[in-house]
C-alpha positions as CSV (number, residue, x, y, z in Angstrom):
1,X,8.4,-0.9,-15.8
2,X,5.0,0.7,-16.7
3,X,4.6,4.2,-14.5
4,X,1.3,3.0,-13.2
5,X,1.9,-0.3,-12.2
6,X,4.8,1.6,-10.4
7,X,3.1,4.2,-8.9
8,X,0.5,1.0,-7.8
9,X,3.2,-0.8,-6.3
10,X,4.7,2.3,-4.3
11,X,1.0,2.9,-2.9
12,X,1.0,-0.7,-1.7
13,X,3.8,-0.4,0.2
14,X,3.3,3.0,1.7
15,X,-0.2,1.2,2.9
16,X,1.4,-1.7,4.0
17,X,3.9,0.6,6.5
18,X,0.8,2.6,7.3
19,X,-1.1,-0.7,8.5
20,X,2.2,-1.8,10.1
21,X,1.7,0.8,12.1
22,X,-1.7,0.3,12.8
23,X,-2.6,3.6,11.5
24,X,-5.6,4.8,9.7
25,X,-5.1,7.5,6.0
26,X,-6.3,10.3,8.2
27,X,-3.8,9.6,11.0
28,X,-0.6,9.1,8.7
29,X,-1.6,11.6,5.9
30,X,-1.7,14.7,9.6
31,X,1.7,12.7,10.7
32,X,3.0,13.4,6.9
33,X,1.5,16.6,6.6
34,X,-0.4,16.2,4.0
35,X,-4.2,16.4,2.7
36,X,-5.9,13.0,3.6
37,X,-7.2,12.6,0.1
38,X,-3.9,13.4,-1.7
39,X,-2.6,10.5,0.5
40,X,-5.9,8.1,-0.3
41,X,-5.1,8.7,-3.8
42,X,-1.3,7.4,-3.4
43,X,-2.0,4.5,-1.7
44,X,-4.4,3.9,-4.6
45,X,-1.7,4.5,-6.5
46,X,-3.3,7.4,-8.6
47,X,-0.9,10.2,-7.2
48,X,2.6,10.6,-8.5
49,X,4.9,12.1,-6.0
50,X,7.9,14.1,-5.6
51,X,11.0,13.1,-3.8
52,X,10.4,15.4,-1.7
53,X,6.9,14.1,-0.3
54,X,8.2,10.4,-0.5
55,X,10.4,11.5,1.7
56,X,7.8,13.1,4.1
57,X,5.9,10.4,4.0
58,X,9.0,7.1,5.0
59,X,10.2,9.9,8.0
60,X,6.0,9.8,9.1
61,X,6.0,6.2,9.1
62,X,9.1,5.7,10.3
63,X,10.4,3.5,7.2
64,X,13.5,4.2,5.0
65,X,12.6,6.0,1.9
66,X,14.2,3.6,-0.4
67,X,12.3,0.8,1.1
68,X,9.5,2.3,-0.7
69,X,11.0,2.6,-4.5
């Protein structure tokens, strides 16, 4: 698989939790605890991440972080 089309996919999912949740950027990228436009850019999937921030971001909106690879 292409990185880009993956890191497009895993923004796509992490907006699709977020919505779930019926959250806006701002709220889950405080909740996460990270900078709201680091967090627009990896729901536009433009931002790689580490593990270590995936992991951030599934435990803020209360997902599994494998359901997002």
């Amino acid at each position: 698989m292409d990185f880009h089309l993956f890191l497009r996919q895993l923004g796509r999912r992490i907006r699709a939790a977020r919505e779930l949740l019926g959250w806006s950027q701002d709220v889950a990228a405080a909740r996460a605890g990270v900078d709201s436009k680091f967090f627009q850019r990896i729901e536009a999937g433009k931002q790689a991440i580490t593990l270590r921030t995936l992991h951030r971001l599934a435990t803020a909106l209360h997902a599994p972080t494998a359901s997002f690879l």
